[in-house]
N, C-alpha and C positions, 0 to 999 in steps of 0.2 A: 400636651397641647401643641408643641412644636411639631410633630404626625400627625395631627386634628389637620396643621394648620397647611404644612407638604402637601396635604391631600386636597384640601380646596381648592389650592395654588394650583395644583394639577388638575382639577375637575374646571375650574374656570377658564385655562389656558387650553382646556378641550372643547370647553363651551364656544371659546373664542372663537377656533380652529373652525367649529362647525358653523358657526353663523358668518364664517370671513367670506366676500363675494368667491363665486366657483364659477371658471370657465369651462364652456363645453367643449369636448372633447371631440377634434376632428374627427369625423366617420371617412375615410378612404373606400370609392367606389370603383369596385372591380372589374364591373361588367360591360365596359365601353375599353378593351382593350389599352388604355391607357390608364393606370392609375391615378385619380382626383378626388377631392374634396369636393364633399356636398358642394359646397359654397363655391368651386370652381367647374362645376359642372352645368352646365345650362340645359340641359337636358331637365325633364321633371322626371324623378326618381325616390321612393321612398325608399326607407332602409330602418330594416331590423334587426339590431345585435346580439349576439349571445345576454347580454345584461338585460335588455328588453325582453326576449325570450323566458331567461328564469323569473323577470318581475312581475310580471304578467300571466305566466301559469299558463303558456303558450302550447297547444297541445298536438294541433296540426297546422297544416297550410291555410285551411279556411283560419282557424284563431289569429292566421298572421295578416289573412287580408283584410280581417274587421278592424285593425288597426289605422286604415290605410286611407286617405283620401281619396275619393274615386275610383277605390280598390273594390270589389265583393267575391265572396265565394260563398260558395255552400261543400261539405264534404263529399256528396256522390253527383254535383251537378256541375264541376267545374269552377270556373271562374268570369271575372269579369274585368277587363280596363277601361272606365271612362264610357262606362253602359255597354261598350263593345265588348259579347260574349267572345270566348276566346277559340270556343271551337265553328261556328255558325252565328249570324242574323238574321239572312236572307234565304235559308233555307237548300241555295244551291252548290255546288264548290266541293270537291274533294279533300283540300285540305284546311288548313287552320288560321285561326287570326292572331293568334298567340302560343309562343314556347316557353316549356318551361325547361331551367338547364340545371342537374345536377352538379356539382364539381367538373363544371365543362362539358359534359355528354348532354344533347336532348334528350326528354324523356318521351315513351310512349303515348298519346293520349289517353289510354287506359288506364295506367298510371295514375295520371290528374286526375282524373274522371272520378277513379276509387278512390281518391284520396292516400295514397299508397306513398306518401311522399315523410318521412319520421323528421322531426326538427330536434332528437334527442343531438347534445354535441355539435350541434352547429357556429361556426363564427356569423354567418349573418347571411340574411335575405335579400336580396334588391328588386326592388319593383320599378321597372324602367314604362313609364306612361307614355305611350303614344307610337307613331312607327319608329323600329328602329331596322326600319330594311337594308340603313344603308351600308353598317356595321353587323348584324344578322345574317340577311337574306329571307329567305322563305318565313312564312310561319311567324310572321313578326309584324303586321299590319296594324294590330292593335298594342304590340307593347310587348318586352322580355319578363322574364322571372329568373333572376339566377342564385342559385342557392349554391353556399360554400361551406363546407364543414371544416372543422378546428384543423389545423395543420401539426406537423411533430415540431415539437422543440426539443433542447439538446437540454433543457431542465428536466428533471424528473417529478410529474404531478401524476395526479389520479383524482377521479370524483365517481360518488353512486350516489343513486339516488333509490329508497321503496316509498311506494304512493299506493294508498288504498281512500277507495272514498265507496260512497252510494249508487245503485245503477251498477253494481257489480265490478266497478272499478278495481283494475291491479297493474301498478306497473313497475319493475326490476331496470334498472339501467348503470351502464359501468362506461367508465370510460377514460382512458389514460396512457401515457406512455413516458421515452425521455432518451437519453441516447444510448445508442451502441456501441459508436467510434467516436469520439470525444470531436465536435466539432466538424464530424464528417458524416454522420450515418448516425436515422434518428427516425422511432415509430411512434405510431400512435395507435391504438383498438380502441371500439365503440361496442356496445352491444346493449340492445334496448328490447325489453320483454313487454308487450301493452296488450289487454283485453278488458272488454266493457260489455256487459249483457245490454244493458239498453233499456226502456223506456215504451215500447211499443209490446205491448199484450197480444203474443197469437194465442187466440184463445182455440183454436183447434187441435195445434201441436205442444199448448201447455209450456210455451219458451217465451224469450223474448224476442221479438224480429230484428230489428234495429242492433245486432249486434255487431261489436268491432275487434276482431283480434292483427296481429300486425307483428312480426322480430325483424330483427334489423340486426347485420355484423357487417362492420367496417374495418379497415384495415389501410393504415398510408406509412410509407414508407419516403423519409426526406435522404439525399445522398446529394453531398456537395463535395465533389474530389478536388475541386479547387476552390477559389473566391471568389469566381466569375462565372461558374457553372455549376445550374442548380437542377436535381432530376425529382419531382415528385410524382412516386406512384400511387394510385387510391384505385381500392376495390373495395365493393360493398356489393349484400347479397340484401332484397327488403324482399318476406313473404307478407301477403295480406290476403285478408278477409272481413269482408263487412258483410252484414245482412240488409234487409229490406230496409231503407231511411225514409219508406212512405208510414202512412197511417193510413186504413181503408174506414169507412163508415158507411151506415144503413141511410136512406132516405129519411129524415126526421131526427139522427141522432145528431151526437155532436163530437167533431174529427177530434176535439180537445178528449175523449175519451180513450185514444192511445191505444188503438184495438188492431189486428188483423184477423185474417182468419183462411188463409190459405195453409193446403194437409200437408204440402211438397216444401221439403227443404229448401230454400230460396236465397242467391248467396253471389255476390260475386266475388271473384278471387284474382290477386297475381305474384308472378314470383319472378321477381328482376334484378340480372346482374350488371353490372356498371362496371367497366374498368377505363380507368384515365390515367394515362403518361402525359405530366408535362415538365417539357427540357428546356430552361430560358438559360442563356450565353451573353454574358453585358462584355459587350464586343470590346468597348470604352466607359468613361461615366454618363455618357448621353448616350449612344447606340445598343440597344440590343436585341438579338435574337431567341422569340419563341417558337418553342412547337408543343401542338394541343392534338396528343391521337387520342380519341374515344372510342369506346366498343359497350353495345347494350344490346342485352336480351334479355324479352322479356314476355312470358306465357301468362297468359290469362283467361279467362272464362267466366259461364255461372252458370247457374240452375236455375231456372225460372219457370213458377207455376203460373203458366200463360191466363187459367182461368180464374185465376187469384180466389176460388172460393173452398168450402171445405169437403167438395166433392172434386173426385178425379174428371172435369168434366172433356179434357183432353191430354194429350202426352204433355209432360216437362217438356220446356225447352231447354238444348241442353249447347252451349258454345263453346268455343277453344279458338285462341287466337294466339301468334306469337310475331311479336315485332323484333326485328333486328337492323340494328342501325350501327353503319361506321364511321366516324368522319377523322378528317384531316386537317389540321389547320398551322398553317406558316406566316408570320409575321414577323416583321422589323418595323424597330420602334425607334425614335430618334427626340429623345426629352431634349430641350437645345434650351439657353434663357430666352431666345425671342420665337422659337419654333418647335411645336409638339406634332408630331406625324408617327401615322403608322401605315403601314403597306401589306397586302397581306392576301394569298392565297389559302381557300377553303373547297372541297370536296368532301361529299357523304353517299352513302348509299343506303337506303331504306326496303326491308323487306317485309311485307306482311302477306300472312295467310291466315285466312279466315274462317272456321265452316263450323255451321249448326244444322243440329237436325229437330225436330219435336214434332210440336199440336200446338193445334189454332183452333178457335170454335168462330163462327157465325150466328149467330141469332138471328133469326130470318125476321121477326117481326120486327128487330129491331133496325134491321139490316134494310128490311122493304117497306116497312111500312106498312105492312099488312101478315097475314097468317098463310103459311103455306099451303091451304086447299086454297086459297085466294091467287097467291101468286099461280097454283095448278090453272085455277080457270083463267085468269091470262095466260099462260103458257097456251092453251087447249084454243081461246079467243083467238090466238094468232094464229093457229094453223087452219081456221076457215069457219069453227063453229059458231053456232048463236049462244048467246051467255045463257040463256034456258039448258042449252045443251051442254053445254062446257060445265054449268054449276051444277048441273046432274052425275056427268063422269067425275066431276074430280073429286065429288062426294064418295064414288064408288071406288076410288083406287089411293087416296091421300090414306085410309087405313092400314092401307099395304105396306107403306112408310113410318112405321111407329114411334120409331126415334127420330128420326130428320130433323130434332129442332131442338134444341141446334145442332148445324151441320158441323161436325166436326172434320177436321181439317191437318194430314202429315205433311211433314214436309222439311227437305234437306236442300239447304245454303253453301256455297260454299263462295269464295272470292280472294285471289290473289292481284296484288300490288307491287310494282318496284319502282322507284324514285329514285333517280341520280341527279347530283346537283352539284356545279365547276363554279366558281365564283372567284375576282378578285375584287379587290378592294381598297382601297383608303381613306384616311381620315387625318385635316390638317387643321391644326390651330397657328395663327400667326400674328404675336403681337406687332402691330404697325409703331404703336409708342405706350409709354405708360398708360395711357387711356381707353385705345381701342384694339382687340383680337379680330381679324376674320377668320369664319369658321369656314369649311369647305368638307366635303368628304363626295365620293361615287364608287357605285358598287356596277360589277356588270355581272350578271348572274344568268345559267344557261341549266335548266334542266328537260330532264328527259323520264319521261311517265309511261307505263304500261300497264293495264289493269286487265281481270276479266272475272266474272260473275254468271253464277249459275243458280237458279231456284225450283225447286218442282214441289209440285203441290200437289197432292190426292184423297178422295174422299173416305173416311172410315167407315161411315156409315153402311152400315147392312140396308142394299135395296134390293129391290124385288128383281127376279130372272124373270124376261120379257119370254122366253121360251118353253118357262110353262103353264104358261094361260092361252087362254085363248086369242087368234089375230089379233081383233079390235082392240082387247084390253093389252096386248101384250106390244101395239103398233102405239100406246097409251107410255105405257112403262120405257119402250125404249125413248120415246120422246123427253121424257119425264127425265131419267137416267142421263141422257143426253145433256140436257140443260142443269143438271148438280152437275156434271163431271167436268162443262163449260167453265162455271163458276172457279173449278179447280185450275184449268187450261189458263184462264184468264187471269190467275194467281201468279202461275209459273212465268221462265222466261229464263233466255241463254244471251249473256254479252259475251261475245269471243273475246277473244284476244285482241286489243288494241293499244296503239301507242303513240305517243307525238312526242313533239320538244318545243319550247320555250327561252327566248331570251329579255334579259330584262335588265335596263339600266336607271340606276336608280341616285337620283344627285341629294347635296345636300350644301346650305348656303346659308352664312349668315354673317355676322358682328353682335360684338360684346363690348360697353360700354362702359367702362368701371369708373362712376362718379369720385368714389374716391376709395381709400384699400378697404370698407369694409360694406360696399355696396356696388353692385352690377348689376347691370341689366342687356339683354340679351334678346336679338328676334333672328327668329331660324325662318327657313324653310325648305322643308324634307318631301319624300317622297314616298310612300305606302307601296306595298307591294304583296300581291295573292296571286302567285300562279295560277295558269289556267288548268286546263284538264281534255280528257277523251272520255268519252261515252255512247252508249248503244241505249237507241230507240227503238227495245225491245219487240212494240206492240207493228211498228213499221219496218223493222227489220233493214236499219240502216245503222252505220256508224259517225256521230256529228261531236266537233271539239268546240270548246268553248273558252274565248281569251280569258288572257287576266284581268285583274279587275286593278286600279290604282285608286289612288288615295295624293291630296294634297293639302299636307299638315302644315298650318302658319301658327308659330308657337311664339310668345314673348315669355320671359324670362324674370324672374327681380331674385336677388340673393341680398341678404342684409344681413350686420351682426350689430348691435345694440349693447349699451351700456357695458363697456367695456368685456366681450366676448360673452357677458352672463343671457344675451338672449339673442335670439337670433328668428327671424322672418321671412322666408319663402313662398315664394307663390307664381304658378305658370299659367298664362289665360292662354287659351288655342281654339282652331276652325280646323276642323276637320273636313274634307270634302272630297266625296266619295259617287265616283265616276263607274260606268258598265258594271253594275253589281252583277254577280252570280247569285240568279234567281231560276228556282227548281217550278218552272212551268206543265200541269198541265193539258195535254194537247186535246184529249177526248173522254169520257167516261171508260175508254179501256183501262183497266190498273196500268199498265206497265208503258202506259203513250203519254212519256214524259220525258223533258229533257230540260238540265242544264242552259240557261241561256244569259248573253249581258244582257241586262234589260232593267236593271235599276240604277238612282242614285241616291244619296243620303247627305245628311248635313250632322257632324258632332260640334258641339260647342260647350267652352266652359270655361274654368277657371279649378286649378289643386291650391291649396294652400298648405302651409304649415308651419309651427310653432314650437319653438324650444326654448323652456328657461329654468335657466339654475338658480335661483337668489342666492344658495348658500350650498354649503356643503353637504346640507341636510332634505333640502326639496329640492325636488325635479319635476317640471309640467310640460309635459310634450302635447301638442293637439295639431289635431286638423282639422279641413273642413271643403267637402269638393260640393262642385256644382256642375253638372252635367249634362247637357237638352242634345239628346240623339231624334233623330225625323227624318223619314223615308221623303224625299223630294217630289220624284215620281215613280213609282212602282204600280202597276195596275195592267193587272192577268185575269183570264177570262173563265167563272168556275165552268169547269167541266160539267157538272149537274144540272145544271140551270141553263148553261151560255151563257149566262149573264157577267157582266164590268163589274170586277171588284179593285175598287180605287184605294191603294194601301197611304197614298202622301197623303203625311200632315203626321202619320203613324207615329211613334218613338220604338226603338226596339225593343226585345220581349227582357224581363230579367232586367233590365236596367234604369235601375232609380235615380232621379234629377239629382238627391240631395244624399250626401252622406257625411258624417262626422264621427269626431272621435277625439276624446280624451283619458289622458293619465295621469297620477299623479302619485309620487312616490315620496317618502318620508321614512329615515333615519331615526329612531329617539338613540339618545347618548346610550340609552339602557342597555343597550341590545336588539331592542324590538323593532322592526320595518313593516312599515304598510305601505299597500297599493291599491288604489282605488282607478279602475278603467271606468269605462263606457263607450260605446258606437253607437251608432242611430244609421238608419239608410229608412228612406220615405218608398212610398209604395211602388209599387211595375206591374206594366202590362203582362199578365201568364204568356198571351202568345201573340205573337208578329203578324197573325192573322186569323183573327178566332172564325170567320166565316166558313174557313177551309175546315176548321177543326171542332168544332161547335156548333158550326150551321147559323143562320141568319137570324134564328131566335136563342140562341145559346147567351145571350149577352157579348161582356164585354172582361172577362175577370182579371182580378189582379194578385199578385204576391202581397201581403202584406207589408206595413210598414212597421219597424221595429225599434224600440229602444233597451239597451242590453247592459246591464249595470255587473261588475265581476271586483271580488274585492279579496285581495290578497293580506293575511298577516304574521307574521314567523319572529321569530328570537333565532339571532346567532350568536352561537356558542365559542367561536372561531373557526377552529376546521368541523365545526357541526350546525346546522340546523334544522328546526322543527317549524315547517310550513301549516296552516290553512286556510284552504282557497275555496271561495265558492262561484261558482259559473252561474251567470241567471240571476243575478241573486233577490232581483223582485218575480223570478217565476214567470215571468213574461210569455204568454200564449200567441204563437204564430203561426201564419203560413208560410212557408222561407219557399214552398214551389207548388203554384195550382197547380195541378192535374185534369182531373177529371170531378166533376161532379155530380151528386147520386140521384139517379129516376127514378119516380114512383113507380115498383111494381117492377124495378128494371135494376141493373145494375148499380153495385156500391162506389161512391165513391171517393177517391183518393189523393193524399195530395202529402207534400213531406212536408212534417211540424217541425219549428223549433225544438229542440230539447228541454227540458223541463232543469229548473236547480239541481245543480250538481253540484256535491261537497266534497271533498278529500282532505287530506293529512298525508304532508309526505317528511321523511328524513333523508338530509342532505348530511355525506360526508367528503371531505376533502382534504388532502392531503399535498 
């Protein structure tokens, strides 16, 4: 009875433990050069931890941005901040509205794009909302991403994890390390095995399209030869490959049927190394000196069967691209009680080369609007005849043509890029008294751009020799001949060599208002920033540059911690407003008579919020909820087809839903057993920024769907073991996550990428 009685004693005084209030645990934000807490941060920034990461069954980047207020992704379309896509909105602009940064190195947009980014072993994500050009620089108009993996400790751990589920699910992962030199020298290795067949039926090639393979080896090296001087190296090598993430469908069927049907391997790929040295020196207990060198490379390509059907109906396209990026970065940092500053020189240099070669088809009827004897006797009408006459010949020679329709179409790209970019910078906090900080920061930022591009286009088609017929028919043929080979002419096009420079200063201003220690509030205003660019008007055979484009971000702030540290409340409202956009104009019904121009403006507005509470030691509810209104002010370009005003204000951008939310909640039992019950939701978006240009006038108006996505996690741990199962989807939830294309009677299929259908696995976790 008295062990009966030990044992309650101890099961109550556990009970106790678990239900006693539980403080939340500082998150430390890395990504603004100066180390701070959420709650000292006025910046809006979400943040994903390693704990959040395992609770959640976090599987890539997209899984991390549906977490996220105001956050969206999709796995092969990118990302989104605050409706602002990260690569384009306007259509024009050579570079980006957003980076993403591994362990300090930018990464390639190819990269993002494939989703090529592994979250096995990570310490945590940070999603920084809005510009941060003034601490960035380039590439940073709409918001950062900075991703940090586990660091070495001088303790000796290790964890793996195997995961198999449905959809052909498998993934292997190891990861651990501990010291060398007792307190001096200390590693870490990662290495993550993942593939998935997918969900999406080629029924031509008997596979599944939609598939995903991915490894990943990491390697970090910590060396502290003194107390004050800390050297960490990280290299990491990530291969990938993902298959097709559309679905195609017939006119009258339904896209929810998970079908492709193209004969050609189709597949894009990349393989990218990262290497990061960073050396910090704490000069004193306030002062110290960083440095951040990075180096990334990184090749990629794919296969694509242009005519997406289960005939060869022209060549694969086939691409190769490799980006090489170096930068530099020098900073002193100076933590003080009434004064936080950092100072800080950055240089990079960026190389891409580019080049595809394949096939392209045309479908003339689709393409004209009418059938090619038809288009013959226009052809024939314009060089002097009567259409009695003209619909007589073209009768007589359009059989000469057997296949012409569609025209198929070769054709070899190629395009190189180099980007240099000097920048300095700072950023100061300074409290005036217990109650109020002014913020301050200015970047001056100088780069230099040179680009050139080359495309040629030719016909495959077998046509008729104008030299063995007779004159008339043969003064027929070469006419005829002449005008497919035009079409080809009119495809092609050469940009030399071109280059300019750029500077750009970029401030930042504000005060913090701290009502009392566990509530501030905060109004900034920053300054956006998108370099300009050089380009060649092809079709006019001239070279014209196009400025940058700015942005001015007025952001409020509120940080709060409630009921003694167990909750706490977040929320940032901001006006985005967005001056000379880079909008791709254009000028004639020639293809290539287009150019870059300012010529837009935009309006973002909204509100992030967010929510954390511990009641007890046993639950945890984290949520969000953003609200979002992007709208083209004035934008309005003249369609080349028509000459007609197409007036884009009033528009919102394409991909970017008003509303998105998101909750978690996780639960302890004493037993052993943990569950996790997520959800996100994002409300519907415009497919495109301008369906006119891309759909035509009777095309409608379509949209992405809107989604609610329920995912529900539950495991037993064993101590250094557990047995997870997790299911994604898990009401099956049917979507369109990106219109496309959609299918004509009698005409092509069409396509658009689906949500994923329920996914279930079962993994074992061990650790040590």
């Amino acid at each position: 009875m008295a062990a009966v009685s030990a044992i309650e004693d101890i099961a109550q005084e556990s009970k106790n433990e678990n239900s006693a209030p539980q403080k939340i645990e500082a998150i430390v934000v890395r990504g603004q050069k100066i180390d701070r807490s959420i709650q000292e941060t006025p910046t809006s920034v979400a943040v994903i931890t390693a704990k959040d990461i395992e609770k959640q069954n976090i599987q890539n980047v997209s899984d991390v941005f549906s977490g996220m207020a105001n956050v969206t992704g999709t796995l092969s379309d990118g990302f989104t901040i605050r409706g602002i896509d990260a690569f384009n909105v306007s259509g024009g602009g050579g570079s980006y509205l957003a980076t993403m940064y591994f362990d300090g190195a930018p990464l390639p947009w190819r990269v993002v794009n494939n989703g090529a980014v592994p979250v096995w072993d990570l310490s945590q994500v940070e999603v920084f909302r809005g510009p941060q050009s003034t601490l960035q620089g380039r590439n940073a108009l709409a918001g950062a991403v900075h991703i940090r993996s586990q660091d070495p400790t001088y303790e000796w751990s290790g964890k793996g994890k195997v995961t198999i589920g449905n959809l052909g699910q498998k993934e292997y992962a190891f990861a651990g390390g501990g010291s060398i030199i007792d307190d001096m020298l200390a590693f870490r290795v990662s290495v993550e095995d993942k593939e998935l067949e997918g969900d999406i039926d080629n029924v031509t090639r008997n596979e599944m399209s939609n598939y995903e393979e991915s490894n990943t080896v990491r390697g970090k090296l910590l060396y502290q030869p003194t107390d004050n001087v800390t050297a960490l190296l990280s290299l990491s090598n990530t291969t990938s490959t993902i298959g097709v993430q559309w679905a195609a469908y017939e006119y009258g069927s339904d896209i929810f049927d998970r079908k492709n049907y193209f004969n050609s391997p189709t597949f894009r790929d990349s393989d990218t190394d990262i290497a990061t040295l960073e050396v910090s020196w704490d000069i004193t207990d306030q002062l110290s000196l960083v440095s951040v060198i990075t180096t990334n490379k990184s090749e990629s390509g794919y296969n694509w069967d242009g005519d997406s059907t289960s005939e060869q109906l022209s060549p694969d396209t086939q691409n190769t691209r490799t980006d090489k990026t170096n930068s530099q970065e020098l900073r002193l940092a100076y933590d003080g009680d009434n004064l936080q500053a950092v100072v800080g020189f950055y240089a990079s240099d960026l190389d891409v080369v580019d080049n595809s070669l394949g096939g392209t088809y045309i479908d003339v009827e689709n393409a004209l609007g009418y059938d090619f004897q038809t288009a013959v006797t226009g052809l024939l009408m314009t060089n002097g005849l009567d259409a009695a006459t003209a619909s007589y010949l073209a009768g007589q020679v359009t059989p000469l043509y057997p296949d012409i329709d569609p025209i198929l179409l070769d054709f070899t790209s190629d395009f190189t890029q180099s980007v240099s970019t000097k920048a300095l910078f700072t950023d100061v906090t300074y409290s005036i008294n217990d109650s109020f900080d002014l913020l301050a920061g200015l970047r001056f930022e100088n780069e230099e751009q040179a680009n050139d591009k080359e495309s040629i286009y030719s016909i495959l088609n077998t046509m008729p020799d104008p030299s063995s017929f007779d004159a008339q028919t043969g003064a027929i043929l070469t006419g005829i001949n002449g005008y497919l080979n035009g079409l080809a002419d009119s495809s092609s096009g050469t940009e030399p060599l071109s280059s300019t420079d750029f500077d750009a200063f970029l401030p930042k201003l504000g005060v913090s208002y701290h009502i009392n220690q566990d509530i501030t509030t905060s109004f900034t205003y920053q300054k956006g920033y998108r370099s300009g660019g050089v380009g060649t008007n092809t079709a006019q055979n001239y070279l014209y540059t196009y400025d940058a484009e700015y942005t001015d971000n007025y952001e409020l702030s509120y940080r709060s911690v409630w009921m003694a540290g167990q909750f706490v409340f977040n929320a940032n409202a901001f006006v985005i407003q967005w001056k000379d956009q880079q909008v791709l104009n254009q000028l004639s019904t020639r293809q290539f008579d287009v150019e870059t121009q300012n010529a837009g403006e935009s309006e973002v507005k909204g509100v992030d919020t967010e929510i954390v509470y511990y009641p007890n030691q046993q639950l945890r509810v984290t949520a969000g909820l953003g609200y979002s209104k992007s709208e083209f002010i004035d934008y309005t370009y003249v369609l080349a087809t028509t000459g007609e005003d197409v007036d884009l204000s009033g528009r919102s951008f394409a991909d970017a839903p008003t509303i998105t939310a998101n909750i978690s909640v996780d639960y302890d039992f004493d037993s052993g057993v943990y569950a996790n019950v997520n959800a996100n939701y994002q409300d519907s978006s415009k497919a495109y920024f301008d369906p006119v240009s891309i759909v035509g006038e009777d095309g409608g108006d379509p949209e992405n769907d809107a989604r609610m996505l329920v995912n529900a996690q539950v495991g037993y741990d064993f101590g250094n073991y557990q047995v997870r199962f997790d299911i994604r989807n898990l009401l099956d939830e049917e979507y369109i996550s990106v219109y496309s294309d959609a299918a004509i009677e009698n005409g092509q299929n069409g396509q658009h990428i689906i949500g994923r259908s329920r996914q279930v696995s079962l993994s074992v976790q061990a650790a040590f």
